[in-house]
Each structure stands twice: as C-alpha cells, then as structure tokens.
MARDOBA-652064 format. One record per residue (C-alpha): x, y, z. Coordinates in pm, whole numbers, m for minus. Each point is the difference from the previous one (the first is absolute). Layout:
BEGIN
<atom><x>X</x><y>Y</y><z>Z</z></atom>
...
END
This chain:
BEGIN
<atom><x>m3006</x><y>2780</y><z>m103</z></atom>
<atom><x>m187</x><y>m304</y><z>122</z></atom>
<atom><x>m381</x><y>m55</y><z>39</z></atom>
<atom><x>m84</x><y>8</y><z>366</z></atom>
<atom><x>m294</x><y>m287</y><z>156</z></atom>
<atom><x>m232</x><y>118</y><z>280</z></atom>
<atom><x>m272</x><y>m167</y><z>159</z></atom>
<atom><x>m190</x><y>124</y><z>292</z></atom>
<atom><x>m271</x><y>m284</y><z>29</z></atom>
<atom><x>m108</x><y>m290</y><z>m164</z></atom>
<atom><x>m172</x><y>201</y><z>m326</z></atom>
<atom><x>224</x><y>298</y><z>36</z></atom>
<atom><x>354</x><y>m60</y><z>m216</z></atom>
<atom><x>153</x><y>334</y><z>m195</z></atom>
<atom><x>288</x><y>m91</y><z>m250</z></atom>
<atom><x>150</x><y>334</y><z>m32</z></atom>
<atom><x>239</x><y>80</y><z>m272</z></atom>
<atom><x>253</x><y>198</y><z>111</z></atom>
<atom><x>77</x><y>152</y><z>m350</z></atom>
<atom><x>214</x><y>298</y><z>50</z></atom>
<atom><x>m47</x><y>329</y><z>m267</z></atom>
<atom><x>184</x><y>296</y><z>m82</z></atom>
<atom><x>m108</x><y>372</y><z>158</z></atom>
<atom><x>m358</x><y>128</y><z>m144</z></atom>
<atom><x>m141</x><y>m348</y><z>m96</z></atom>
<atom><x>m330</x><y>m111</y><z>164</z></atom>
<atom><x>m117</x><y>288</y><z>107</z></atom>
<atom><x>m310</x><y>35</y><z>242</z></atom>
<atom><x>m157</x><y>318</y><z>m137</z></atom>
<atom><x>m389</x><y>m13</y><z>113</z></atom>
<atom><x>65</x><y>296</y><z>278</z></atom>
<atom><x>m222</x><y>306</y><z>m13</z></atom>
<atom><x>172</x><y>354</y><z>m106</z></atom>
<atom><x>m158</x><y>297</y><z>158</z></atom>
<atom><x>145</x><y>258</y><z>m206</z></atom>
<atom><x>216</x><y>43</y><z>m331</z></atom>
<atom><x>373</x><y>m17</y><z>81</z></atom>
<atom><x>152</x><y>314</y><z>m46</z></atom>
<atom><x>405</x><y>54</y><z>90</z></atom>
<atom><x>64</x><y>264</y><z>278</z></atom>
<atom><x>257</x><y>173</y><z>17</z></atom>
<atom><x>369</x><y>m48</y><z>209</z></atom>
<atom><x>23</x><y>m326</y><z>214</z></atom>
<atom><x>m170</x><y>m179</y><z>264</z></atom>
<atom><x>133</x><y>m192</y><z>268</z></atom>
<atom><x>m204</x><y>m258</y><z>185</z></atom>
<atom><x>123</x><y>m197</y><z>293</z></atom>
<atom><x>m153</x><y>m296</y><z>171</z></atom>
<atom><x>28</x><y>m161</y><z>293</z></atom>
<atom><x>109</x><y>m411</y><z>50</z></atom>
<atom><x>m248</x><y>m296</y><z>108</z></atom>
<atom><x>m15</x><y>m300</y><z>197</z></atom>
<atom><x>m251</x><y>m246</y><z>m138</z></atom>
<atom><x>m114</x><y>m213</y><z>304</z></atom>
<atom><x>m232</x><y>m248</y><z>m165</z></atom>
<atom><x>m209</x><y>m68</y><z>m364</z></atom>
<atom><x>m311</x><y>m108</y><z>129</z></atom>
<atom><x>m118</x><y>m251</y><z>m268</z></atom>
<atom><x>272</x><y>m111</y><z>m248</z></atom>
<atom><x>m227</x><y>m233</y><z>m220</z></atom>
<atom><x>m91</x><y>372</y><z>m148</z></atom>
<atom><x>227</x><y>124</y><z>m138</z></atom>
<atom><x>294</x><y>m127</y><z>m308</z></atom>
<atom><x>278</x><y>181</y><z>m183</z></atom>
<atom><x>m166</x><y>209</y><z>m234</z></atom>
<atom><x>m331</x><y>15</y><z>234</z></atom>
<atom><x>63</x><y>226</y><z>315</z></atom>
<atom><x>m209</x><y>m70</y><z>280</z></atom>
<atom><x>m36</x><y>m246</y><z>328</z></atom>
<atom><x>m57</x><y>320</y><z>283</z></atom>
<atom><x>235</x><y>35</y><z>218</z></atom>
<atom><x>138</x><y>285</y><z>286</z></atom>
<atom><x>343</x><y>203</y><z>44</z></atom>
<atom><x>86</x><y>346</y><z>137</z></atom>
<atom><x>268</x><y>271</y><z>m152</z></atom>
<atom><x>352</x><y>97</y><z>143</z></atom>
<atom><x>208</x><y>305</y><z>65</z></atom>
<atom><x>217</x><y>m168</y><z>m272</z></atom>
<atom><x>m24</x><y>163</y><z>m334</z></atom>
<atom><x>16</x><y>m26</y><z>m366</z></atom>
<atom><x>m16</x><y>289</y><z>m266</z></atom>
<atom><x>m45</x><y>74</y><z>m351</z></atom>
<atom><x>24</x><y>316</y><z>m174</z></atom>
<atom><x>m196</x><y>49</y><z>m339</z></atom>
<atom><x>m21</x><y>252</y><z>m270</z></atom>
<atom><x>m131</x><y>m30</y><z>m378</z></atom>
<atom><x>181</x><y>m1</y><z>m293</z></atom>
<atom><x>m77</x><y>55</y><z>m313</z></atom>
<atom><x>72</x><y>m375</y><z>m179</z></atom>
<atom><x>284</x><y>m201</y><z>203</z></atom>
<atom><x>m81</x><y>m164</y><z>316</z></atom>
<atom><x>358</x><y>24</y><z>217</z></atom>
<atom><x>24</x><y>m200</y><z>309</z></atom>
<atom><x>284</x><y>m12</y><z>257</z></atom>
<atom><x>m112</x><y>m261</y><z>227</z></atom>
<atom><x>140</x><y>m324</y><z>83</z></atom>
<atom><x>m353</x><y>m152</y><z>m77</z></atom>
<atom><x>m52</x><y>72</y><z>m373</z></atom>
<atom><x>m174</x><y>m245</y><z>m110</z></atom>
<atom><x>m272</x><y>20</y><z>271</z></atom>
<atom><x>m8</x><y>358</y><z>m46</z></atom>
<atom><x>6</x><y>m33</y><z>m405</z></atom>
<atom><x>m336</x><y>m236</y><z>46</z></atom>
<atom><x>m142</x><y>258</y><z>230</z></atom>
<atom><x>71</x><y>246</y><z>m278</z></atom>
<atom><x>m195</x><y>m177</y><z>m298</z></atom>
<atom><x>m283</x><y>m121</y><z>239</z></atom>
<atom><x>m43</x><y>409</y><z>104</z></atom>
<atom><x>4</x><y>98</y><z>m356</z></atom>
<atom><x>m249</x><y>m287</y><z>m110</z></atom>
<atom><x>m235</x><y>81</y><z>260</z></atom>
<atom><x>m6</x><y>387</y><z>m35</z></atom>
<atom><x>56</x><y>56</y><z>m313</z></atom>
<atom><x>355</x><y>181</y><z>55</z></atom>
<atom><x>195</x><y>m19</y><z>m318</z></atom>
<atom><x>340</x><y>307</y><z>117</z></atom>
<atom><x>264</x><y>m162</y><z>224</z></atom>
<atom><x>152</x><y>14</y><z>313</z></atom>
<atom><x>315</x><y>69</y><z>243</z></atom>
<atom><x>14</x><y>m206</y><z>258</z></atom>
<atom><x>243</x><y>m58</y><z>313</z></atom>
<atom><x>m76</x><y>m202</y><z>241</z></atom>
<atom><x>188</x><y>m40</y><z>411</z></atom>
<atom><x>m105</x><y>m289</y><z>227</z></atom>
<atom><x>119</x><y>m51</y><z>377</z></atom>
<atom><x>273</x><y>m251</y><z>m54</z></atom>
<atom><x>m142</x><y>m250</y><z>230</z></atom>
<atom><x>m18</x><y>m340</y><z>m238</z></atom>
<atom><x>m141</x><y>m294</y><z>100</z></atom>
<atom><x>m180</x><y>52</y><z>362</z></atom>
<atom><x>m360</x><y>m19</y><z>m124</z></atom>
<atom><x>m104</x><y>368</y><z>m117</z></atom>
<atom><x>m127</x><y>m23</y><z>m288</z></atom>
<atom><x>266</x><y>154</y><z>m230</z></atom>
<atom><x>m162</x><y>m45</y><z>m372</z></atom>
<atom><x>m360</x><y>46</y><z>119</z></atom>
<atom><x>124</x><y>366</y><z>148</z></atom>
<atom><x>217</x><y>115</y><z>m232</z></atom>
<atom><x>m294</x><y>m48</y><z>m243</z></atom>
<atom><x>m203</x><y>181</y><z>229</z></atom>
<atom><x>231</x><y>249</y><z>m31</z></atom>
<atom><x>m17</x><y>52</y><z>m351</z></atom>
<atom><x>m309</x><y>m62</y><z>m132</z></atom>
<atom><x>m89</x><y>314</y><z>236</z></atom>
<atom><x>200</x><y>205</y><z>m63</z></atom>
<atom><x>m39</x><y>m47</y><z>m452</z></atom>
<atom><x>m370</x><y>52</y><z>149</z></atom>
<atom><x>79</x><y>367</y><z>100</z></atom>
<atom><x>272</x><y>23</y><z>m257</z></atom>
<atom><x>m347</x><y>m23</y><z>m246</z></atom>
<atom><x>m192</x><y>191</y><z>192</z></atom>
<atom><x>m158</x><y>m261</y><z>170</z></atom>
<atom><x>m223</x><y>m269</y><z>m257</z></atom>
<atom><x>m57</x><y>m255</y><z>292</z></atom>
<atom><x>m159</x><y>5</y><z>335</z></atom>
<atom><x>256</x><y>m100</y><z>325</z></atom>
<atom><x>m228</x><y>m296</y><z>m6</z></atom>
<atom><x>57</x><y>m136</y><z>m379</z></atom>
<atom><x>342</x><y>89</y><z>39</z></atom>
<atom><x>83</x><y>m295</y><z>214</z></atom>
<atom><x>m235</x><y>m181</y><z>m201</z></atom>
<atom><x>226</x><y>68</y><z>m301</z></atom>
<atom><x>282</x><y>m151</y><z>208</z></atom>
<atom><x>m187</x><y>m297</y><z>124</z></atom>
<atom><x>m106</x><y>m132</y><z>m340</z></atom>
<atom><x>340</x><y>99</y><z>m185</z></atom>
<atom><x>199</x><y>m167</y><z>281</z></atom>
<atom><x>304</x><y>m162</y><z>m160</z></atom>
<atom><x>383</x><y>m98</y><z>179</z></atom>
<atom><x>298</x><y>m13</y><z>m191</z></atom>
<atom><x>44</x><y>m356</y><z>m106</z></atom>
<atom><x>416</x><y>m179</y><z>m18</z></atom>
<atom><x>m71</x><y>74</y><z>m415</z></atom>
<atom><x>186</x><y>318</y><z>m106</z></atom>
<atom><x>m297</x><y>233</y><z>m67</z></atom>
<atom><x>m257</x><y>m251</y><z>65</z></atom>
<atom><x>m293</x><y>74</y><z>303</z></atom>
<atom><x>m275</x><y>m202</y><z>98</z></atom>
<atom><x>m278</x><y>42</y><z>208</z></atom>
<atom><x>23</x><y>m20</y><z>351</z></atom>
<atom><x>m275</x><y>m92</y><z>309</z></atom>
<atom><x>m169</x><y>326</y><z>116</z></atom>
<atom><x>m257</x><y>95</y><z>243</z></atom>
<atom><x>34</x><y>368</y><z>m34</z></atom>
<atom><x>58</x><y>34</y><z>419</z></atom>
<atom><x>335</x><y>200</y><z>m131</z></atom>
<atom><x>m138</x><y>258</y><z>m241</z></atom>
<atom><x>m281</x><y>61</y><z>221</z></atom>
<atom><x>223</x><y>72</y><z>339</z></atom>
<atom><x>271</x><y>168</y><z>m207</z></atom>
<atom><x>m268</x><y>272</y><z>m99</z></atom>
<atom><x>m229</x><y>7</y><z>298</z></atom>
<atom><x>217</x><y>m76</y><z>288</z></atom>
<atom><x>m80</x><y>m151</y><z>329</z></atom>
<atom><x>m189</x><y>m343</y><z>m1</z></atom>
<atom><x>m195</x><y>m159</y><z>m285</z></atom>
<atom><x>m190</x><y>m303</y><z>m83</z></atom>
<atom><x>m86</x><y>m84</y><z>m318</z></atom>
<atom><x>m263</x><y>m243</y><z>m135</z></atom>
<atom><x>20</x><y>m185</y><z>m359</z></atom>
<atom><x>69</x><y>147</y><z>m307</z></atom>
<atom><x>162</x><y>284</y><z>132</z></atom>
<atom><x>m308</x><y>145</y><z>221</z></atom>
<atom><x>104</x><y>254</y><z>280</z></atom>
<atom><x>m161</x><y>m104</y><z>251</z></atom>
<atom><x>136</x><y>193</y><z>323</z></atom>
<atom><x>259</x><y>248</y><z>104</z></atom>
<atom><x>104</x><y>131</y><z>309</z></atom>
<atom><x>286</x><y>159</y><z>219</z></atom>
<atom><x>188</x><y>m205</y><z>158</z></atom>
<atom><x>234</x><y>m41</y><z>317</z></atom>
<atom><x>103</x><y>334</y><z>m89</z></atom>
<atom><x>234</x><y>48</y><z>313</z></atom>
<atom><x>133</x><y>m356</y><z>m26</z></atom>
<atom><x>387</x><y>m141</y><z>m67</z></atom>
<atom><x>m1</x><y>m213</y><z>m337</z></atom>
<atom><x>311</x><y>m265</y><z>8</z></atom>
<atom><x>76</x><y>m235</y><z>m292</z></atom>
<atom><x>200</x><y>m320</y><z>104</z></atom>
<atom><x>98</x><y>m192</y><z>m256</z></atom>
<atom><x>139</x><y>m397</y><z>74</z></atom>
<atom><x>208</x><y>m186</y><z>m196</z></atom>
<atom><x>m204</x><y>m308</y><z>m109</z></atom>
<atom><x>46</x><y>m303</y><z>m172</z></atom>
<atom><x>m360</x><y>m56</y><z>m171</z></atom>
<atom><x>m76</x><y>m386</y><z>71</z></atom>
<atom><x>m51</x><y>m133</y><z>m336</z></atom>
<atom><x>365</x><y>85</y><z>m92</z></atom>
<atom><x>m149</x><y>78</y><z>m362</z></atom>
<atom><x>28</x><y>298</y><z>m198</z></atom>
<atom><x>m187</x><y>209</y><z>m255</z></atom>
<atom><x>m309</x><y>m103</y><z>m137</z></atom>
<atom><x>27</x><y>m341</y><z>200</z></atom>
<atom><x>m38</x><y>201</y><z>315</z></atom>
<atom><x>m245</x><y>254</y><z>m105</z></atom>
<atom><x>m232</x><y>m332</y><z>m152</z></atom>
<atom><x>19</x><y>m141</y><z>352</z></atom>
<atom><x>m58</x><y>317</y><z>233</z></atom>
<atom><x>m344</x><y>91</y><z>m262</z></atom>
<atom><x>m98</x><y>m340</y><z>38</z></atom>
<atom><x>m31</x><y>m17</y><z>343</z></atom>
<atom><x>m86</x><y>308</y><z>34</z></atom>
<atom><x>m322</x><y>m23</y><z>m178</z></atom>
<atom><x>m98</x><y>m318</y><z>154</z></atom>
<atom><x>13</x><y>168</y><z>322</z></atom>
<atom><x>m173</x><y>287</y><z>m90</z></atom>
<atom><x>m271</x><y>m194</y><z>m85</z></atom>
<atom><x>m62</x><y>m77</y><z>333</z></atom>
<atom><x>69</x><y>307</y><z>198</z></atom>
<atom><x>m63</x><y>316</y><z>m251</z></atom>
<atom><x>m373</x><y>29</y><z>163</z></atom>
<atom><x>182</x><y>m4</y><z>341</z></atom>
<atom><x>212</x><y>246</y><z>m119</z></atom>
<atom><x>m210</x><y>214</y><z>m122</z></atom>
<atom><x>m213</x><y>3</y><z>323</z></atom>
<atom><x>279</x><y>70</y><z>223</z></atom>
<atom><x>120</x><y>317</y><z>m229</z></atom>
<atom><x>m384</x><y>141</y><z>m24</z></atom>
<atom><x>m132</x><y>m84</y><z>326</z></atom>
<atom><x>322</x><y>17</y><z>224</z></atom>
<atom><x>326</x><y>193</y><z>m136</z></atom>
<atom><x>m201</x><y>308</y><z>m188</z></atom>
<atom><x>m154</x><y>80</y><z>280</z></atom>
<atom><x>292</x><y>m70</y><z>223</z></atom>
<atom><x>198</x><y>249</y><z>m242</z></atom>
<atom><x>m284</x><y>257</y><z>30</z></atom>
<atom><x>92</x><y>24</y><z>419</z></atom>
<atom><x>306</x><y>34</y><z>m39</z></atom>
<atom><x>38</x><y>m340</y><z>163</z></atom>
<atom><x>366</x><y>m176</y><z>m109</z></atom>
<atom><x>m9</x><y>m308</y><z>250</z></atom>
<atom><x>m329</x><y>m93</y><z>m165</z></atom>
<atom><x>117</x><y>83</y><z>m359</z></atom>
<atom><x>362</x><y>m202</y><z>131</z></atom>
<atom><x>m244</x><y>m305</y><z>99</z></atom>
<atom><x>m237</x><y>m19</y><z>m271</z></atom>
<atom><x>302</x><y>m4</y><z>m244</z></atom>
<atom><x>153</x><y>m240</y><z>206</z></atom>
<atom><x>m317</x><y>m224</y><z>m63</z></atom>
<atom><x>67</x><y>38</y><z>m368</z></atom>
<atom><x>401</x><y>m73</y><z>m46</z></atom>
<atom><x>m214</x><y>m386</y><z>86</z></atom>
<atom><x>m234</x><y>18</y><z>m271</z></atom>
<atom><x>m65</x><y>m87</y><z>m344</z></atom>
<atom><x>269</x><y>127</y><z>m257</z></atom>
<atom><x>225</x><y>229</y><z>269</z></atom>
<atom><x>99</x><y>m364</y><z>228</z></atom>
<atom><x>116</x><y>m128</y><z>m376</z></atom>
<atom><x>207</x><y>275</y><z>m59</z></atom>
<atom><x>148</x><y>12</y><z>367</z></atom>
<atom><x>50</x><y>m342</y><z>11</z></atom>
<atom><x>185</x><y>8</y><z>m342</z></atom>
<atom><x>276</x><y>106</y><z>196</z></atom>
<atom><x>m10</x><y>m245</y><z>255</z></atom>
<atom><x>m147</x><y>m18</y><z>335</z></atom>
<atom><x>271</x><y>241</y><z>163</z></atom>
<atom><x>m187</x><y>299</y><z>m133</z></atom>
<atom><x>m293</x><y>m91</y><z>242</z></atom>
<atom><x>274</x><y>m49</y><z>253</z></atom>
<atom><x>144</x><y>341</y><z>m76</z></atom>
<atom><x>m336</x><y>154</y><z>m9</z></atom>
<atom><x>m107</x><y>m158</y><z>324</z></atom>
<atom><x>300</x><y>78</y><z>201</z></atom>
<atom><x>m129</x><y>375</y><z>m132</z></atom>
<atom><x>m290</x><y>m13</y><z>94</z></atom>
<atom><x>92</x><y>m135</y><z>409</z></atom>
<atom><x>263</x><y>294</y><z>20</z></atom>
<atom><x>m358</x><y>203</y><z>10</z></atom>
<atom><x>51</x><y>173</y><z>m399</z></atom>
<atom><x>m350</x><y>82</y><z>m69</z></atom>
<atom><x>m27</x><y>m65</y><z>m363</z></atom>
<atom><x>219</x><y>m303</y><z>m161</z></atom>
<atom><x>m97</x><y>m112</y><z>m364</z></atom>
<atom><x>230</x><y>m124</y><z>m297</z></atom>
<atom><x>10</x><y>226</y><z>m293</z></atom>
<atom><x>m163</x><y>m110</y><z>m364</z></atom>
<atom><x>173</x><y>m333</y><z>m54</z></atom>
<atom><x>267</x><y>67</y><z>245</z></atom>
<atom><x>253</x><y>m84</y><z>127</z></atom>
<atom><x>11</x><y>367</y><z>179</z></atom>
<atom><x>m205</x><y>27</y><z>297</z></atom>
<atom><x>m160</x><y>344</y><z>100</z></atom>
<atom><x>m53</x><y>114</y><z>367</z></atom>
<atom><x>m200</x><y>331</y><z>80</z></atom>
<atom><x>58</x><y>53</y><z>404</z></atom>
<atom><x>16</x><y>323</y><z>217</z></atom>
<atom><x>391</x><y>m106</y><z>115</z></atom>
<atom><x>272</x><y>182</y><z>m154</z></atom>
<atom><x>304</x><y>m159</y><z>m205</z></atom>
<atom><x>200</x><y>m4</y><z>309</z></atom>
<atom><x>m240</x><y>m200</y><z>194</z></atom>
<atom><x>m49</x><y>m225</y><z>m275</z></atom>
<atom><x>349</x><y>m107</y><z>m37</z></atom>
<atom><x>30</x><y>m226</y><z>337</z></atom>
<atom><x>m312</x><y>m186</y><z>m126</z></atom>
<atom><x>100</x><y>m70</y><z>m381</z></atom>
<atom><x>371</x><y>m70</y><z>149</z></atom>
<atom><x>m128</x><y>m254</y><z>204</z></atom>
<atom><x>m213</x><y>m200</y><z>m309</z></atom>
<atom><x>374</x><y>66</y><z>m256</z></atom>
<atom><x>m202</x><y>283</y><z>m206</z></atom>
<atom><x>35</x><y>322</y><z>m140</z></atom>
<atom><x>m181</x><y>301</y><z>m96</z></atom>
<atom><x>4</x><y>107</y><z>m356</z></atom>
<atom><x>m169</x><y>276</y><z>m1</z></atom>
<atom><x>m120</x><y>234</y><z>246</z></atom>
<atom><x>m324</x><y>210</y><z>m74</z></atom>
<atom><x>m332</x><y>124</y><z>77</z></atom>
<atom><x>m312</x><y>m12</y><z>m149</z></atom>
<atom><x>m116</x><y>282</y><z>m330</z></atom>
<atom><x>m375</x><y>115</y><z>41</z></atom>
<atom><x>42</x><y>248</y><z>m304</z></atom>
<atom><x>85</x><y>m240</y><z>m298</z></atom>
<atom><x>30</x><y>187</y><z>m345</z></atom>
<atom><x>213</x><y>379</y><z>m15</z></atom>
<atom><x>1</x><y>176</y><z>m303</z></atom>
<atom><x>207</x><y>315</y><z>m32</z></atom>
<atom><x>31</x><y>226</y><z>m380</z></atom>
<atom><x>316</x><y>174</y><z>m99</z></atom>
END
C-alpha cells in the first residue's frame, strides 16, 4: 500500500498511510453497551434497504480510520439480508464478503463483551457497481441482526456507530482490509429509512419520509475519468481537490441543506428538493467528484434536468446518476434515448429502513 498526500489549504496537509491489516486488528471499541449480551435462541433475519449518497458536506473532516464529514442520502426498495444465529465457539460465514464480515465479528465481540460464536449467511441484490452502497449495507445488515441474535447489547443508534468507526474494504492483498472513508449516511438510511442528514462524527441529525410515491431510476454512463490514472493516483487527485473546494463552499452547503432542502423535504416539495440539489452537484467536494468524470456528466445531468425530471444528482463518487420524477419507465425511455443512456435500475423510494423477523 502507498502513503496517500492531502492538502486542503495552505496549513492543512494529511500524509495518510494506507497500511492495510488483517480482520479484527484496530479495533474502535469505545461504544456504550446497554445490556449484557445474552444468545437467543433460533435465527434472525434482518434486511435493509440500499442508499444513494448525494453529497459529504465537508470532506476536510473526515480520514480512513476517522468517519465523519456530514453528508445526506435516502434508502431504496433494493435489499440486502443477513440471517444470524449463535453458536456455541465457531463463527461460520457464507458470504462473499468475509473478511468485512469477519472484522465486523471481532469489533461486536470487543465491544460487547460476546465471547460464543456465530452462523452467519448473508444475500445482497446483485446490483454491483451503480452507487448503492454495497459494503456499508451489508454491514448494516449484520451487525443488526448479531444485535438481536444477543439479545440486543447496542442501541439502533451505536449500531451504525459500530459500523462507522470499524469501516474497512477489502484491499488487492489476499486477506488484507484497510480502512475506508465513511460518513455513516449508509448505516443510518439502511436502518431508518427515508431521508437523512448527518453532521460530523457520525451525529444524526435529521430524518424524514421522502418522495414516497416517486419513480427512482439509476443511469449509469460509461466514462472515461479525465486524468486517465488509476488507483491511488486517482483517488490522491479527486481528495485533493475535493477538499480545497470544500473549503470554500461547505458553509454554503450547509446553509442550503438547513435553511432550504429540510424544509423543502418536510412539504413534500420535490422541484425545490430537485433545485436545491441541483445548486450543490456545483459546490465544494460534489463538482470535484462530478467533474472527475469529465464535463459530460454535467451535460448528461443537464439534458435531465430540461426534459423536466424533477430531481437529477450523481450518486457518491459517481459515475451513476440518480433521477427521482413522477414519469414512469416508459415515459422515460424517449428522453434517456435521445441523450445515448440507460436505466440501470428501476425503483422507488423505502420509508421503513431496518426489518427484523425471528424463526
């Protein structure tokens, strides 16, 4: 692994090592248990829904290894699962994401004081790649449900805080993670639902239903990202930039999401929320990570936007771009056919977030 340079002002430069570990090394543990673990008996299945992460509102706070930054995203009617039951000793996983689930394992045990085992299978929705979220949901998934498999140590609330500060990605080393850059917008909409914005270090700050009788389409473009590089080259560039930027507009940011889109989201109103995110795909770190892929995802998204699509905004670092409109799949086709795009996925919006059924 190499050591990643950012600087996001003139006395502001992080050299971050990007030192990858096995499973069940530097653990955060300092989460609050509100009762003793104690195994229940059969199995508990716990399903989640998806996310689309619209923007991190201030990336000069948060690091690998530090969650943080704010941000907003809503759930889908796309869904994970794990199932859960305690064993005696072994831990048994049939997943395909075992080493994110074995580090999910020791950090649950570390912070609770669990010392039996557990069975765990895990099912996600088979859509790779289009921006929702897969390793920050499946760990939703199962951190919940070896909560109620112990008869519930940990609020819903330290929960995803267990996630956020044990968030790790499988690294190109066999059996090697490393920690990855969380806000903890995922955990919180795969267990609430609906909308939510989140301040730093993990703080809920809102939740809400949201466009609850709207179509959900993911379009994802192929794009060349301009730099042409690859890796850490191109990750070093995007945080860069990034940061600088936010620098100048997180304030702005902020004000638009507290003054402008919470309340547009408590009316109900999705031209307003469509606008005010529209104001943001411009600012601060979300224009760095759109225009990492080149100016034809403005192009894309603006050709959107005049076909009269309410909501346009690029998911997480892209390059998918999520529309949430009142027309149906058949009267989106004409438009996207007539820009060269395609849906990806066709969906709607989940206001329920976190199911959790005993057998």
């Amino acid at each position: 692994m190499a050591i990643l340079k950012i600087r996001g002002g003139d006395l502001d430069f992080v050299e971050y090592d990007f030192t990858s570990f096995r499973p069940g090394e530097h653990i955060y543990t300092d989460i609050p248990v509100v009762k003793t673990p104690i195994p229940q008996k059969g199995s508990f299945n716990v399903t989640v829904p998806s996310r689309i992460h619209l923007s991190v509102l201030d990336m000069n706070r948060f690091s690998p290894g530090m969650p943080g930054g704010g941000g907003l995203g809503f759930a889908l009617q796309i869904y994970n699962d794990a199932t859960v039951s305690c064993t005696p000793e072994e831990t048994i996983i049939d997943s395909p994401r075992i080493l994110l689930i074995e580090h999910l394992v020791a950090a649950f045990k570390a912070i609770t004081g669990y010392t039996g085992g557990f069975s765990i299978r895990t099912r996600d929705h088979g859509k790779e790649h289009v921006g929702l979220g897969s390793t920050c949901t499946i760990a939703s998934a199962v951190v919940a449900a070896m909560n109620e498999a112990t008869g519930c140590p940990l609020t819903n609330d330290n929960v995803r805080r267990l996630i956020g500060y044990n968030y790790v990605e499988e690294t190109n080393e066999p059996g090697m993670i490393a920690f990855g850059f969380e806000t903890g917008v995922g955990a919180a909409t795969s267990i609430y639902g609906g909308m939510n914005i989140l301040g730093d270090q993990l703080t809920h700050v809102y939740q809400h239903p949201f466009a609850e009788d709207k179509n959900v389409f993911i379009i994802t473009p192929i794009i060349h990202a301009e730099d042409g590089n690859a890796g850490l080259e191109e990750f070093s560039l995007l945080m860069n930039r990034a940061r600088t930027l936010d620098y100048r507009d997180r304030e702005l940011k902020a004000y638009m999401i507290m003054m402008d889109m919470i309340p547009a989201i408590e009316k109900g109103d999705l031209i307003k929320m469509g606008d005010i995110m529209w104001e943001i795909e411009f600012r601060g770190s979300k224009r760095a990570e759109v225009q990492h892929h080149t100016f034809i995802i403005y192009q894309h998204m603006n050709a959107l936007r005049h076909a009269g699509l309410e909501f346009v905004a690029m998911s997480s670092v892209g390059p998918s771009i999520c529309v949430i409109t009142e027309k149906t799949e058949l009267e989106m086709k004409p438009i996207l056919d007539s820009i060269g795009l395609e849906i990806s996925v066709s969906t709607k919006i989940d206001n329920t977030g976190i199911k959790i059924t005993h057998n």
